[in-house]
Structures are given as C-alpha cells and as structure tokens.
C-alpha positions in Angstrom: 20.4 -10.0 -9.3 22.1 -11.7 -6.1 20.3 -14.6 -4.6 17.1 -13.7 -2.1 18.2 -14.7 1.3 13.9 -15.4 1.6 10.5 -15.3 -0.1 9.8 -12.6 -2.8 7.1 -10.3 -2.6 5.4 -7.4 -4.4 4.7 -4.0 -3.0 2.3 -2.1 -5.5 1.7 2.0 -4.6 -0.7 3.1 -7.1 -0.4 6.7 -6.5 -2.2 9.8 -8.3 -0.3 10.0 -10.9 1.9 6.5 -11.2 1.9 3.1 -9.8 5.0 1.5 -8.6 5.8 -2.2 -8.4 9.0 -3.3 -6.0 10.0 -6.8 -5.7 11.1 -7.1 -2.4 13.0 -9.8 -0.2 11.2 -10.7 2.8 13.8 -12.0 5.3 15.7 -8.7 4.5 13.5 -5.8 3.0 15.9 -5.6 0.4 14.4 -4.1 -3.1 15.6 -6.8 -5.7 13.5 -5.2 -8.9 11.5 -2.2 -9.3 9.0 -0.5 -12.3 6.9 2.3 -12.6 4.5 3.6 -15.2 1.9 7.1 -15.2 -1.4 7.2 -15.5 -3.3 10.2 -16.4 -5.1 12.5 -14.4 -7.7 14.8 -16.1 -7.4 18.8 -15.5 -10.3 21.5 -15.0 -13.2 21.5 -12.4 -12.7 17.8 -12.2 -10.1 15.7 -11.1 -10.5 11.6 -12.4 -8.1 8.7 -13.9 -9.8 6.0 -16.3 -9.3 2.8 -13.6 -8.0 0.8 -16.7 -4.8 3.0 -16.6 -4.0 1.7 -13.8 -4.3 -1.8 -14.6 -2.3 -1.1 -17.7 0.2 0.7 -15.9 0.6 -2.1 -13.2 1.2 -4.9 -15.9 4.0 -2.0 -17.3 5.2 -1.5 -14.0 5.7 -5.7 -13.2 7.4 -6.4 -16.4 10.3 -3.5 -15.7 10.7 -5.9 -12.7 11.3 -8.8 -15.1 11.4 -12.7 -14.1 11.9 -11.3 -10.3 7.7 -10.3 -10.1 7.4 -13.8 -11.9 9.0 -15.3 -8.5 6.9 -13.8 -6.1 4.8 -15.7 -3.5 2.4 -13.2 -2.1 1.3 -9.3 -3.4 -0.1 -6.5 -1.8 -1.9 -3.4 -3.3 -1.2 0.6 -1.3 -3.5 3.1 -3.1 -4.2 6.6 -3.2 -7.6 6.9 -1.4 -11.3 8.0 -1.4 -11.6 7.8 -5.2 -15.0 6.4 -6.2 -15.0 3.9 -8.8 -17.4 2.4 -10.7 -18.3 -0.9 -12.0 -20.8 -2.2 -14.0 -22.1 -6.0 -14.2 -18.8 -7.2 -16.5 -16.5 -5.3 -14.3 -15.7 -2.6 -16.2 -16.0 0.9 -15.1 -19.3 3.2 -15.6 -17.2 6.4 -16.0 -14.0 7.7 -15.0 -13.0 7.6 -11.5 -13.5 11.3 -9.2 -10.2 11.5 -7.0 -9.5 12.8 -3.9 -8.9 15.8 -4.9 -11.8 16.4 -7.3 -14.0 18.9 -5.3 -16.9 19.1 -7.0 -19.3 17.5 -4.1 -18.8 20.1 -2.0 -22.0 20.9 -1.7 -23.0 17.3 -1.5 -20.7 17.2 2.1 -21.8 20.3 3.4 -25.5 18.9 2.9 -24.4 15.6 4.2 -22.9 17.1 7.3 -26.5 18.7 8.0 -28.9 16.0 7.2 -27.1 13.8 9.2 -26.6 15.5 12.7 -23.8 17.9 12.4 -19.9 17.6 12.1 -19.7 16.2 15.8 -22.1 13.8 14.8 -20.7 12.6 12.1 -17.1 12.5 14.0 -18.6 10.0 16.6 -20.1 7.6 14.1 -17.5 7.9 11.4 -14.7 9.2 13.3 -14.5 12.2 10.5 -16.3 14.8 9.2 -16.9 14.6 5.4 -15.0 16.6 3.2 -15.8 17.1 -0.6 -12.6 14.7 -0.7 -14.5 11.6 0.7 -15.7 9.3 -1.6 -19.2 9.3 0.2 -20.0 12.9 -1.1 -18.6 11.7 -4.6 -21.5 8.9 -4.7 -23.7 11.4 -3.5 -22.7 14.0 -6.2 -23.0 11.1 -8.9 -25.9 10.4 -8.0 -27.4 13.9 -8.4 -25.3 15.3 -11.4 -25.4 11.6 -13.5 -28.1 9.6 -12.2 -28.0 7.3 -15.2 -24.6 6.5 -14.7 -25.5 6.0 -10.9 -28.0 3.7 -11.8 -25.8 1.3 -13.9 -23.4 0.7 -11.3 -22.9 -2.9 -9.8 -20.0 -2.7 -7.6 -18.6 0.7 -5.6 -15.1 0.3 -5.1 -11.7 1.8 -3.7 -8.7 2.4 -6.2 -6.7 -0.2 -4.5 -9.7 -2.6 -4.2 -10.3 -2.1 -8.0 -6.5 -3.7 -9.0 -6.9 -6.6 -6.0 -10.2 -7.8 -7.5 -8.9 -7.4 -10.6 -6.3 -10.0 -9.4 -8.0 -12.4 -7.2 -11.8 -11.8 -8.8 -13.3 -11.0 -5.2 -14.5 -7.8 -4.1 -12.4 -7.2 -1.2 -11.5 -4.0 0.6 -9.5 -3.3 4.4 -10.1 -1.6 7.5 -7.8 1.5 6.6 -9.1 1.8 3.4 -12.4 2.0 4.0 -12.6 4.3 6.9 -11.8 7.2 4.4 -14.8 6.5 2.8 -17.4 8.1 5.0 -20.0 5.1 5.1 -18.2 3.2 7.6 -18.7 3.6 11.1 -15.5 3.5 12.9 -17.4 1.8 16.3 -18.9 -0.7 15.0 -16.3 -1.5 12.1 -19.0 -2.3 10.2 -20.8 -0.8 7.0 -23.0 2.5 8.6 -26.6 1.3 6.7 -27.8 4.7 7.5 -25.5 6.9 5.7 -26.0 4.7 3.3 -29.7 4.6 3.2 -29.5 8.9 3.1 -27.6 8.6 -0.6 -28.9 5.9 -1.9 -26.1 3.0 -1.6 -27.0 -0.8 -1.7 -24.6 -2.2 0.8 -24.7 -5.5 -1.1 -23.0 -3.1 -3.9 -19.6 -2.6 -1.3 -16.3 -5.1 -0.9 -16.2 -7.5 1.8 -13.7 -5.5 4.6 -10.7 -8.1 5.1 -9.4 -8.6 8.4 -5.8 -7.4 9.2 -3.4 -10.0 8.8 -6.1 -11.9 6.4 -5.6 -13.0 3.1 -7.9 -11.3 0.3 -7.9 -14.2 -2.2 -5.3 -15.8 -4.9 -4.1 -14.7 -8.2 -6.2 -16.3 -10.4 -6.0 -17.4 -14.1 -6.4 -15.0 -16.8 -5.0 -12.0 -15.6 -2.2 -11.1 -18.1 0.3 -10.5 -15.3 3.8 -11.9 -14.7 2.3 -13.5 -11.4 1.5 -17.2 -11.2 -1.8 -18.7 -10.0 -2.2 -19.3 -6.9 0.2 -16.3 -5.3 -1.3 -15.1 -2.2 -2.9 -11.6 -1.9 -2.8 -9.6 0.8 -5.9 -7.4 1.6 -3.7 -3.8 0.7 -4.9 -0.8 2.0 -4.7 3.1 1.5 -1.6 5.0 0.7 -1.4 6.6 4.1 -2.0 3.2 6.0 0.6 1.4 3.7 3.2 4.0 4.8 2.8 4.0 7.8 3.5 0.3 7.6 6.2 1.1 5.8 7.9 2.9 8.5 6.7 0.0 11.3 5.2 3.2 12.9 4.7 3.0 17.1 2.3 4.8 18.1 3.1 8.8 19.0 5.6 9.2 16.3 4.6 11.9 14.2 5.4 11.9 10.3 4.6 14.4 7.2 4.2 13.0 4.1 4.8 15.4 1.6 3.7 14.2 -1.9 0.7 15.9 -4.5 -1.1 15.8 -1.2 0.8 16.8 2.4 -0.3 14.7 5.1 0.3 14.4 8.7 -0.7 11.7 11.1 0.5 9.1 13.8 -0.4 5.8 14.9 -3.0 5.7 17.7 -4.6 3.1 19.8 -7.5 5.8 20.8 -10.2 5.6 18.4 -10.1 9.9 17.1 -13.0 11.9 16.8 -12.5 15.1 15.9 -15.9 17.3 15.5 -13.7 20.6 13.7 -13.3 17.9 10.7 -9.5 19.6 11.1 -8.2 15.1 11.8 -9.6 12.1 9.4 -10.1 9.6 12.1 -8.9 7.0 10.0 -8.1 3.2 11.1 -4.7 1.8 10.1 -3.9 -1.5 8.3 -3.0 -3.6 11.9 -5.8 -2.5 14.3 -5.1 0.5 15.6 -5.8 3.9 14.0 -4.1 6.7 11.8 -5.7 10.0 13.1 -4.1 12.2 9.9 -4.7 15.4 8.4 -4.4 16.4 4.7 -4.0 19.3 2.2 -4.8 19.3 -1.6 -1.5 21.4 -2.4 2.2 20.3 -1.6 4.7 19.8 -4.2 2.7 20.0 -6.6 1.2 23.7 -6.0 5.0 24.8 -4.7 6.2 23.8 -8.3 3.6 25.4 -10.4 4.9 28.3 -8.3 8.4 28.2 -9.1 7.7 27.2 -13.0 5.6 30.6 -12.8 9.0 32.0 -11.5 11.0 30.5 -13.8 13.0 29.4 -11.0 14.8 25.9 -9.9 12.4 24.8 -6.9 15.3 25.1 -4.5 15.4 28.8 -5.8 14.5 30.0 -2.4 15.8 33.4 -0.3 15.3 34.1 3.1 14.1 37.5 4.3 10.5 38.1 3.4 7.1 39.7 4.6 4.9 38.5 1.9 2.7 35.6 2.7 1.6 33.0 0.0 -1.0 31.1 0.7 -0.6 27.9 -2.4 -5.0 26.5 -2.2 -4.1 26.2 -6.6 -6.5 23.2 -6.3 -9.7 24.3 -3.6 -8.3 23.4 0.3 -9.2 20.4 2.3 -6.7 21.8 5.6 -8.1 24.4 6.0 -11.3 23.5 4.3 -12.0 26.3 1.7 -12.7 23.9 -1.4 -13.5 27.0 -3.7 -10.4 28.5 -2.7 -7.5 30.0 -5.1 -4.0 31.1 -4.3 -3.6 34.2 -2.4 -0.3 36.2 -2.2 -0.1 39.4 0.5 2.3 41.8 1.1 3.8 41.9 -2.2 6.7 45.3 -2.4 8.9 46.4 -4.8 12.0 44.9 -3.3 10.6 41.0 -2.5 12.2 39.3 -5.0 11.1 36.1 -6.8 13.4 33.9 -4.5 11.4 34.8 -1.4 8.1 34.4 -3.3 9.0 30.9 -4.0 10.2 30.6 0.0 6.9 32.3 0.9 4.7 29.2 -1.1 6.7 26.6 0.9 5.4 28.6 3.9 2.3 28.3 3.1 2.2 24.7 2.5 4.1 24.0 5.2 2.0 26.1 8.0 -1.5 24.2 6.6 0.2 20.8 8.0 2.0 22.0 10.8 -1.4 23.5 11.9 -3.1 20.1 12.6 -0.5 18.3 14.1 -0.7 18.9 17.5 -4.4 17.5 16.8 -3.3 14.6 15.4 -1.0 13.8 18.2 -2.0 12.2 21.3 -1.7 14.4 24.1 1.0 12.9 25.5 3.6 12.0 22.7 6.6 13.4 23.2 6.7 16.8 21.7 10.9 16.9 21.1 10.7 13.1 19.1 11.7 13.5 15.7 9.2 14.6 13.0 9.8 12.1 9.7 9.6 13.6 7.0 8.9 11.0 4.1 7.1 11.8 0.3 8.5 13.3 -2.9 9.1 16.1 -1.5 11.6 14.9 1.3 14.5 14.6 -0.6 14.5 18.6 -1.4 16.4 20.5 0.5 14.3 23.8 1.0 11.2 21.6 2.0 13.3 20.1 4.8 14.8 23.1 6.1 11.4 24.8 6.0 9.6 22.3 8.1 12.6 22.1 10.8 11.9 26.5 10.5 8.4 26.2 11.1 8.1 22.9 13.9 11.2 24.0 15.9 11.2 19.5 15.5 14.4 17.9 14.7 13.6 16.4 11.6 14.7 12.6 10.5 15.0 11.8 6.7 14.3 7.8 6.1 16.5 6.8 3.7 14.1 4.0 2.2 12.4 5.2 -0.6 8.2 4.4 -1.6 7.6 4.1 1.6 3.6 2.7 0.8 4.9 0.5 -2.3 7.7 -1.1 0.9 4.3 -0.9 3.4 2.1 -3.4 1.0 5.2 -5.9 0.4 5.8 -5.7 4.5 1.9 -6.2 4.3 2.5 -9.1 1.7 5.5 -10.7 3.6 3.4 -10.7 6.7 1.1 -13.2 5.1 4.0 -15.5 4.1 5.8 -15.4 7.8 2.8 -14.8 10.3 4.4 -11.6 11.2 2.6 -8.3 12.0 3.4 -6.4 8.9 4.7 -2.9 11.1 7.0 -5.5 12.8 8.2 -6.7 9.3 9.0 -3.3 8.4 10.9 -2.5 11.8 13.2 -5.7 10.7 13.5 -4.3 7.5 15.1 -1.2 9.4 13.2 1.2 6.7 12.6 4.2 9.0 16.7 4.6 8.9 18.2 8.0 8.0 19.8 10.7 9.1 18.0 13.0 11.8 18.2 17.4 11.0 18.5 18.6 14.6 16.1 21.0 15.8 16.4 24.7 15.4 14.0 27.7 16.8 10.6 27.8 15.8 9.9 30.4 13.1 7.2 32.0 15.5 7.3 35.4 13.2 6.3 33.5 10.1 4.0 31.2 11.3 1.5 33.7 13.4 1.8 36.1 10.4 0.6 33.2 7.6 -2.1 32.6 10.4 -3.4 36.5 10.6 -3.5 36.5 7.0 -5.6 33.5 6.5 -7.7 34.6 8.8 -8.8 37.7 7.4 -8.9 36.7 4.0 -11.1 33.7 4.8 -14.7 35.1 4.0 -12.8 35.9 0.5 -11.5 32.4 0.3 -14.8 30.5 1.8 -16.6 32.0 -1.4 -18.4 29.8 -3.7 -17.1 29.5 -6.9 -20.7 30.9 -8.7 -20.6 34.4 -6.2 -17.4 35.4 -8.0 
C-alpha cells in the first residue's frame, strides 16, 4: 500500500446480504483496502437477518482491510433501510430483524393508511405513503402477531443505527434514515407523536436524529474492532442516501440503482409528497431530499429467472411478444405485495433467450414507470440517466434500460457507491466539507456515457396493458387463492 496523500477513513455499506468495509483516502477518494463478508437472510413468508451477523460480518470485513482500518480517523455507517430491529435492556436484539422486503405487514399499512387520514394524508405529514416495506407497519405487525416480544423491547432501531451504537454506545440515527421509517414527519423533522401514539411506540424508545454534517459519537473501548478509541463517527445514513453521496448528486440528475432492490430517485430541494404512494419522499443525508421509488425484484428475481432457464444471465434474444412480469417476492412499484410472477403471451416459437429478455423488461418498466415522478418537473429530460448497482456492470441490464428510457445512459466507474458515500460522509467530518462535495472531488460519478437510442414504445405500452388487466389477479390476498 502506497503512502495516503491525507486522512484515512472507513466507508461501511451493510447491504441485504453483505457488508462492505473500504478504507478510503480522503484528499483523493482513492480505495487503499477493502473487505466484505455475508450475512444471512432467511427465506419463506418472512424475510429477516440476526443483527449480530452483521456485527460479525463488519469485524470480518475490517480485518480483510488489515492495519489500513487500524489507521483510520473517522467511520461512517450506509445501510440497507426500513428494517426494524430490536433491542432489549443489554442491547441485544429481541428477535431477528423483518427487512425491507419482508411483506408480512401488509395489512398493518393498508390499516395504517385508513386510520390515519388516507394516502394523501399520510404523504403531507410523512411525505410517503406506508408500504408493508416501512418499518412503521413492521412495529405495527410485531406488535399484533408477537406482543410479548413487543413488549420486551427497549430500543427501536435502524440497521445502520444498530452497528453505530454498537460503536460509539449512543443511540443515534440521521435525517435520511429515518424518513423511511414512517413515524417521522417530514415538516417538522421531528418524531410524528401521533403515528406513534396509533401503534403503540414510546418515542423515548427511538435514536436521537443527528444533524447533517454532525458527529454521532466516538469509538469507544471494548468493541473488538481494528478501530482505535476515540475515532470519530459520522452519523451514516440509508443505503440510498449514502449513494447518492457517493455520486455528489446535484439536484435533477436522475440515477437507477439496480441491486436486490431497483431504485430510482434524484436529489431535490422541494420537500415530495406524493399521495399515489408511487415516490418515498425521503430526505437525503445533507439537507435536501431523495424523492426515490423502489421495487422488491431486480437482479435478484431476473437471475432466479435465468437459473430456471439454465441460461448465462446475459443469455438474452431480441424479438419477443411475451411479457414477464418478475413480482418473485410480493411488489412494492407497483404495490401488489401478494403478487407472484406472471408470464403472458407464451408460443411455441419464443425461445428461452427472449423469456429471459422479457424478465429484464419487466423489471426494467416497474422503475422506469416512476421516474418521471420522481423528477422535478423541470430537470432536463435528455441528461444522462446513471445507472449504478450490481446490476450495472451487465451488459443486457444496460442496453435494456437505454431500450426502454430512450436516455443516454452513463456507467460510473467507481464501485460501492454507498460504502464510497459514508467514507465521503466520514471525510466530511475530518475536513469541514459537505460530504456530496467530497465526493464530486473524489470524481466518483466518472465513466463512460451509452448514447441514447429510440425509446422501445412497443414494449413498454404492451408490459403496461398487461399489468393492467392482470392486476385484480395480482392485488389478490394471499389467503383468497
């Protein structure tokens, strides 16, 4: 390892399925040391992680970086959001964490969404409508399916808040974070006491919201990692946020995040408030605000498809009718959480090729739907769409979003984007920079730009018919099958 030209930090994404540590220089965004480790996810009607996986999995990840993580001066914690965990009075969790893509409390949102004034209601004091994905119906479903466990809880906390307490011993959360969660009101930035009145929340039971640009605590003694006492701590934030960080995102400039979950969303300095429930109107980690959209099934549901098919995921042919609509885990964009896949249009001579091209279509069309929604209405529709995630790097996902946006598409070359946002977020503290501005030094939304080709109208208006006649099928509850 050369010389740092600056300060060391840590980035830290802990993601679905992984966390990733990067050691990262602060005067040049350059990645010096890097480490990752899984963590499991379990399968069936459920989707939850143990939170000490991913404590385990960060110390694995830190000491792959070696003496580098050692170093450091300041850390900062991205992670995945909405998942409701637990603690009881020593800290430790009640039960395994629900994820944001466990869509159980469905019926727990759509109950919330009535009690409490409707979905425009809820938009203007929230600025979203709760989805079984917020971690506001998961307390609400806890609290009717296990009220014991409910009852033993001591501390309600975020993913990424879990790992920073767990390093500084506060309870600390931040403003992007926390506006997934459905019990902060988005006005007021404050803790909504009447949402959490309706399901039974003590608001002395949630993290202190850290300011942007404010430090969250220390490291302190004890914790087992290659960090020494006293580094600072940023305050972290969700995975979106921290990308969009990662990027040093202006407002209007649209990205797609494709990952286990597709996202779309831009910076905004309008507060959103969308009553369809269609745009989360999340805030971002600086002060302004991430209006973003999200589905449950992206790479993930595309691969099961082409493992099905026995094919390579790039496997694709051109040249089909048949429409593939890829809800393997419930939807959240559309919102059909009972949902399955649904294939249409199936003859003998489609071949397994344009099945597979037909899955990426669907995927593809549930983002591309909501992002004129969460654009302003006057960003400029020809400015390159980035196209960042897992999923980026593939060939057949890129040329099937240029297809379907008619965008030129641009291809950031720097990799874990929300693991480069927290270190940006981290660096920030050390140099008294805004952390978007840290990453613009850093040059990480660099890459090569896909120019724009026609706009697959065809395709796109044909996976829309479909979808809409087959949604009284797909709104079904599970239990009328």
């Amino acid at each position: 390892m050369s010389a740092a030209e600056g300060p060391l930090v840590v980035g830290v994404d802990t993601s679905t399925q992984s966390t990733k540590a990067l050691v990262v220089d602060a005067a040049t965004g350059r990645v010096v040391a890097s480490g990752q480790a899984p963590h499991t996810v379990s399968s069936g009607t459920g989707r939850e992680s143990d939170p000490r996986e991913w404590w385990d999995a960060l110390g694995e990840a830190l000491n792959q970086c070696g003496e580098a993580a050692h170093e450091a001066a300041a850390v900062s914690i991205g992670g995945q959001q909405h998942g409701l965990v637990t603690l009881d009075g020593r800290g430790e969790p009640v039960r395994p964490a629900p994820l944001w893509n466990d869509v159980r409390s469905a019926p727990q949102a759509r109950r919330l969404i009535d009690e409490l004034g409707g979905a425009k209601a809820w938009a203007e004091r929230t600025g979203s409508v709760p989805s079984a994905s917020f971690t506001v119906t998961k307390w609400a479903w806890l609290a009717e399916h296990e009220p014991e466990a409910a009852r033993a809880v001591k501390a309600v906390r975020l993913p990424h808040d879990y790992l920073t307490e767990r390093l500084t011993g506060e309870g600390t959360t931040d403003r992007g974070d926390v506006s997934g969660t459905g019990w902060w009101a988005s006005g007021t930035e404050e803790y909504d006491e009447g949402i959490l009145a309706r399901v039974g929340l003590d608001p002395a039971l949630l993290p202190r919201v850290v300011r942007p640009g404010e430090v969250a605590g220390t490291v302190r003694d004890g914790h087992g990692l290659p960090f020494s006492k006293g580094t600072l701590v940023a305050a972290g934030t969700g995975d979106n946020a921290a990308a969009a960080l990662g990027l040093g995102l202006r407002p209007g400039v649209p990205v797609m995040s494709l990952g286990t979950s597709g996202t779309v969303y831009a910076v905004s300095q309008r507060r959103p408030a969308d009553p369809t429930g269609t745009v989360a109107g999340f805030a971002d980690a600086r002060g302004d605000w991430l209006p973003l959209a999200c589905t449950l099934n992206c790479t993930l549901a595309v691969d099961r498809v082409a493992a099905l098919l026995h094919l390579d995921r790039e496997a694709v042919e051109p040249g089909t009718d048949a429409t593939f609509l890829p809800f393997l885990d419930g939807e959240r964009t559309p919102n059909l959480p009972h949902s399955s896949g649904l294939l249409h249009g199936l003859r003998h001579d489609t071949t397994a090729g344009q099945l597979l091209q037909a899955a990426y279509d669907g995927a593809v069309h549930s983002l591309l739907g909501a992002l004129d929604l969460v654009l302003d209405a006057d960003a400029d529709p020809s400015a390159p769409l980035l196209l960042i995630g897992g999923g980026a790097r593939g060939s057949a996902w890129q040329q099937t979003v240029r297809r379907l946006s008619g965008r030129p598409v641009q291809i950031p070359e720097a990799r874990e984007l929300v693991a480069l946002g927290a270190a940006a977020q981290a660096a920030g503290l050390l140099t008294g920079e805004d952390a978007a501005a840290v990453a613009r030094r850093w040059n990480t939304a660099a890459g090569p730009v896909l120019d724009a080709v026609e706009r697959d109208e065809a395709t796109l208006n044909r996976i829309t018919g479909v979808l809409s006649d087959a949604a009284p099928l797909l709104e079904r509850d599970a239990t009328s099958r």
